[in-house]
N, C-alpha and C positions, 0 to 999 in steps of 0.2 A: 504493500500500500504506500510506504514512502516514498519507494522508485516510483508509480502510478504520480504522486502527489510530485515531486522534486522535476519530471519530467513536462508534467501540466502549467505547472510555474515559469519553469525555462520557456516553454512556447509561449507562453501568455506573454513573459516581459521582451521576449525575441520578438516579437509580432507589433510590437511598441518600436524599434530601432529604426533607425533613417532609412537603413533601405529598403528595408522591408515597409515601412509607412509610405515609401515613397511610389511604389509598386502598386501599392493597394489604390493608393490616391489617382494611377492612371487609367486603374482599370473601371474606377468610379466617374470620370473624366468622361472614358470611350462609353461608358453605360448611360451616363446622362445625354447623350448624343454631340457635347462640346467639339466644335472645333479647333480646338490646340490642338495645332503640331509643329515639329520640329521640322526644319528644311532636312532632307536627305543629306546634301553634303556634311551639315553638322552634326548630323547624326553620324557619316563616316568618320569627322575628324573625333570625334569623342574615344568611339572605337578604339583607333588607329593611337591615340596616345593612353587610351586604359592599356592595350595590349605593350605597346612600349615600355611603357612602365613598371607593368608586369614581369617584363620580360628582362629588365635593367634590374630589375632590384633580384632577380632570380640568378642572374649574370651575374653582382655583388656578391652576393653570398656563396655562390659555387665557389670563390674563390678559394677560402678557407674549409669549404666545407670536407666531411674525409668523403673519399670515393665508395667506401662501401655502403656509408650511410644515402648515396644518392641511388647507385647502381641498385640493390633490393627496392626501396618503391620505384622506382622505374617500373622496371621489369615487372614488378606490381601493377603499376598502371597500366604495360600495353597488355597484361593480361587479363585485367577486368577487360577494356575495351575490346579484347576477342572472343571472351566470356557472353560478353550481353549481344554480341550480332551474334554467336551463336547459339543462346538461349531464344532471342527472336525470330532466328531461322526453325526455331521447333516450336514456337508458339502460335506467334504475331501471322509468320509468314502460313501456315497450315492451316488460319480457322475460315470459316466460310466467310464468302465475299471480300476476300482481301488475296491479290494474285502474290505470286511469289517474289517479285521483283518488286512491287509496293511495301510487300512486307518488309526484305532486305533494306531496303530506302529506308526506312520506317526505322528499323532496330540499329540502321547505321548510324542515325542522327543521334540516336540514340545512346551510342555506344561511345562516340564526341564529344569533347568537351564545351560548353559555352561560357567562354569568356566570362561574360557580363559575369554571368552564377556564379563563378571563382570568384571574379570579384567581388562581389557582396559577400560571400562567406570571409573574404579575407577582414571585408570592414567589420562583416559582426565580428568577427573574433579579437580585432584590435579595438570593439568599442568593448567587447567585454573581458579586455585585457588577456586572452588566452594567447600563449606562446606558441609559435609554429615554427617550421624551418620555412628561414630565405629563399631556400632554392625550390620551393614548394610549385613557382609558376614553370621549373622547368620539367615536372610530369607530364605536364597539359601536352606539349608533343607528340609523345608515347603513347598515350589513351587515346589523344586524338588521330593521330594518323594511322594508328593499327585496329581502330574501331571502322573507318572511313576503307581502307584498302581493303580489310578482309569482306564488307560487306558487299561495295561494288566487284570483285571479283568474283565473290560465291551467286549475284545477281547477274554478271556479263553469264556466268559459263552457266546457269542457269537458261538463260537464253538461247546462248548457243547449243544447248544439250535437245532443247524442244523441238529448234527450227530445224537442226540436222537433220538430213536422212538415215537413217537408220536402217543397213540395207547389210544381206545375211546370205550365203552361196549355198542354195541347194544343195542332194547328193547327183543331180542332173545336170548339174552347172549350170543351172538356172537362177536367177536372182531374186531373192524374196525380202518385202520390207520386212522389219519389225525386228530385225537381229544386228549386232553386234556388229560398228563398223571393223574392218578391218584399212591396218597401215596408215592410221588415224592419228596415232598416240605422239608419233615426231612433231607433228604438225600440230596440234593440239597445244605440246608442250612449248613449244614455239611462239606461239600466239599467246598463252596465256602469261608466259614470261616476258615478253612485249609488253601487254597489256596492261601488267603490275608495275613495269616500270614508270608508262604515262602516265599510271595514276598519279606513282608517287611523286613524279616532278610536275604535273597539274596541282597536286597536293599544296605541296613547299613552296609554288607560286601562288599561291591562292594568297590574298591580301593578308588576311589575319595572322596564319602562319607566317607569312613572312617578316611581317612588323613584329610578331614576339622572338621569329630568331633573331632580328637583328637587334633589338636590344637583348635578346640571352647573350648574343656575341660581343656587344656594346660594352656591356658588363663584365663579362670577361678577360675581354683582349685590351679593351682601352681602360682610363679613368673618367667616366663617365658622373663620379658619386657629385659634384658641385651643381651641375646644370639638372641632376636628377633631385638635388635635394630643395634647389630653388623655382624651379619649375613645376617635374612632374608632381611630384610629393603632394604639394599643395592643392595642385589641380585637381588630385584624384578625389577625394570625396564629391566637392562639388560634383564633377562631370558625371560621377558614378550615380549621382541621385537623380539628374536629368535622363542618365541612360534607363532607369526603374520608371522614371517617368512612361518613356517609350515605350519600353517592355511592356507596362500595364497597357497601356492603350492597347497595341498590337495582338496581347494576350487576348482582352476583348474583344477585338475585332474578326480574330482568328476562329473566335467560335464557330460565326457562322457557318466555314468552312467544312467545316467538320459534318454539317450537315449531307453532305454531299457523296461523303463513301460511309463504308461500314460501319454498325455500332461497334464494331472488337476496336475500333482505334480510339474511340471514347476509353473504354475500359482500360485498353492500353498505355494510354497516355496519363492515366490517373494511378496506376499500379504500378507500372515499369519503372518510374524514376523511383521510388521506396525500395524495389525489391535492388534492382540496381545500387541506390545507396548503401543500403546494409550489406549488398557483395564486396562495393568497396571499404565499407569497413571493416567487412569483417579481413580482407585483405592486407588493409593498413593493423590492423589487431597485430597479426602477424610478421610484420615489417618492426611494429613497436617490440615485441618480445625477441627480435634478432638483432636489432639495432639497435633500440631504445627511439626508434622513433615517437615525436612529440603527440601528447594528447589532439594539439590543434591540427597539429599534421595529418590525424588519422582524420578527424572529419572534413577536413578540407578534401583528401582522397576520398570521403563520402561524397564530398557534395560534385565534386567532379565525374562519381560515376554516376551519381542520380541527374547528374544537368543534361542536355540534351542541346546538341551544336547549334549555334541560331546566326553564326557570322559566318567560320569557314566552312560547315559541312554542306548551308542547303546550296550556295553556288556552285560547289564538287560533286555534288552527288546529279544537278540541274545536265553539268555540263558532260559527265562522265555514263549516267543513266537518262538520259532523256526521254524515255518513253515511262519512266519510274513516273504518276502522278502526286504534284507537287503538295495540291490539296490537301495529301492524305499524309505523306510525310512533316511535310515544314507546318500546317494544321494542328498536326498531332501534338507535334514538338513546340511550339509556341503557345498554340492555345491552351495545350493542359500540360503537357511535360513540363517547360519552364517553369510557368506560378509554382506549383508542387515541388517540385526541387529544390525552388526559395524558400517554399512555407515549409519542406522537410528540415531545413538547417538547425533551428531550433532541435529539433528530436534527433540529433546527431549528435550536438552540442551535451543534450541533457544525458544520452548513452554515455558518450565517453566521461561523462560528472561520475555516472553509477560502474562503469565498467572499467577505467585504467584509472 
């Protein structure tokens, strides 16, 4: 009853914090029918200098940081991220009304990190003074790119397994469909190792990733900490409450969308960021008892595998699956994945009070 009570409390005063208020406030905003918005461009530039940021101050702390203490969650994270497109490829992508390739879209975005959602957990943790590691924004990588490549590859060869002919040699030497190509598998393996490489360098180009490696690298290779401490530092809360701003509207807006494919992506979008987050904690659990990885550490690896990509994955996945319907992924993932991920933070926080 006290964990019940210590956990209900934590949500309640977490649900009070700036960006969580501020989230709430947009999606009240987009409900009341309000026309406030943000110009698009400044909506990228906000982006564009949270991920910097992010990505500088993760570059700082790698410096000192020891290598085995990064190396385990790493590995950690891009293995939640292959975890959840694979747990979606047995759920999400199987139940009626949702094809295989929406589904994969679906659990890929899934399985990605969204920016913004790290950052707000970073703020609630620094407004509730919980300690983390530095290098924490430089997991988002590894989850993100190994959640995003495994999905659109298990959804290309998906494709291509359907459309193939499927063609089998008689004991007449005759040809009959429905069997086993033969002299397939070079050519196969050819294509699909082509395939993985575009992703990954459409990946690493894709805007977000590239503005957090180049400040991970910023960070690391230069002295970046003066112009990062007068500058970005400052900036970020502000720009991080206009970006919750955004979010909420969007989240609101997103609903309707959702009308339009399946109920399982309702369900899905309100379950999978939970079941997700407690994958990754219970992941980070086990990074802490090898490392000593940080209390904050491990929920922030929660909140990264409960978020769902809303900057670099639905561009990747637009440009990489193009027949994947966008509705039903970027929908899912904005209108109910996102909030949920935010409003999970709280009950990650309050876990790791009761559990390390």
């Amino acid at each position: 009853m006290d964990s019940i009570l210590t956990i209900s409390s934590t949500v309640f005063e977490q649900l009070q914090k700036p960006t969580l208020a501020f989230l709430i406030a947009g999606m009240l905003l987009a409900a009341l029918g309000s026309k406030f918005e943000i110009p698009d461009p400044v909506y990228k530039f906000i982006v564009i200098v949270l991920l910097l940021k992010v990505g500088m101050s993760a570059g700082i702390s790698i410096r000192d940081a020891d290598l085995m203490s990064l190396v385990v969650p790493a590995l950690g994270a891009a293995i939640v991220g292959i975890a959840i497109v694979l747990l979606g490829s047995r759920t999400l992508a199987r139940l009626r009304g949702v094809s295989t390739v929406d589904g994969l879209a679906t659990a890929g975005l899934f399985g990605a990190v969204s920016a913004s959602t790290l950052a707000a957990g970073m703020a609630i943790l620094d407004d509730g003074g919980i300690a983390y590691e530095g290098f924490i924004g430089a997991l988002y990588p590894f989850m993100d790119i190994a959640a995003l490549v495994t999905a659109i590859v298990m959804a290309k060869l998906s494709s291509a397994r359907r459309a193939a002919p499927e063609v089998s040699i008689n004991s007449d030497g005759t040809l009959a469909a429905g069997g086993p190509r033969t002299g397939a598998a070079p050519c196969e393996d050819t294509d699909n190792a082509s395939l993985v490489r575009g992703i990954l360098v459409d990946t690493f180009r894709s805007p977000a990733i590239s503005a957090l490696l180049a400040g991970l690298a910023l960070g690391v290779l230069a002295e970046p900490d003066s112009v990062y401490k007068s500058f970005y530092e400052p900036l970020f809360r502000g720009l991080l409450s206009i970006l919750m701003l955004i979010m909420g509207m969007e989240a609101w807006s997103r609903f309707a969308e959702l009308r339009k494919v399946a109920h399982a992506y309702i369900l899905y979008g309100m379950i999978a960021p939970l079941i997700h987050g407690l994958l990754g904690f219970g992941v980070g659990l086990i990074a802490h008892e090898l490392t000593g990885f940080s209390a904050g550490g491990v929920v922030l690896l929660a909140v990264m595998a409960a978020s769902s990509s809303d900057i670099s994955g639905p561009p990747t996945l637009r440009g990489a699956l193009p027949e994947a319907n966008p509705s039903a992924y970027v929908g899912t993932s904005t209108g109910l994945g996102t909030p949920v991920a935010i409003f999970s933070i709280p009950l990650f926080i309050a876990l790791s009070e009761v559990l390390i």
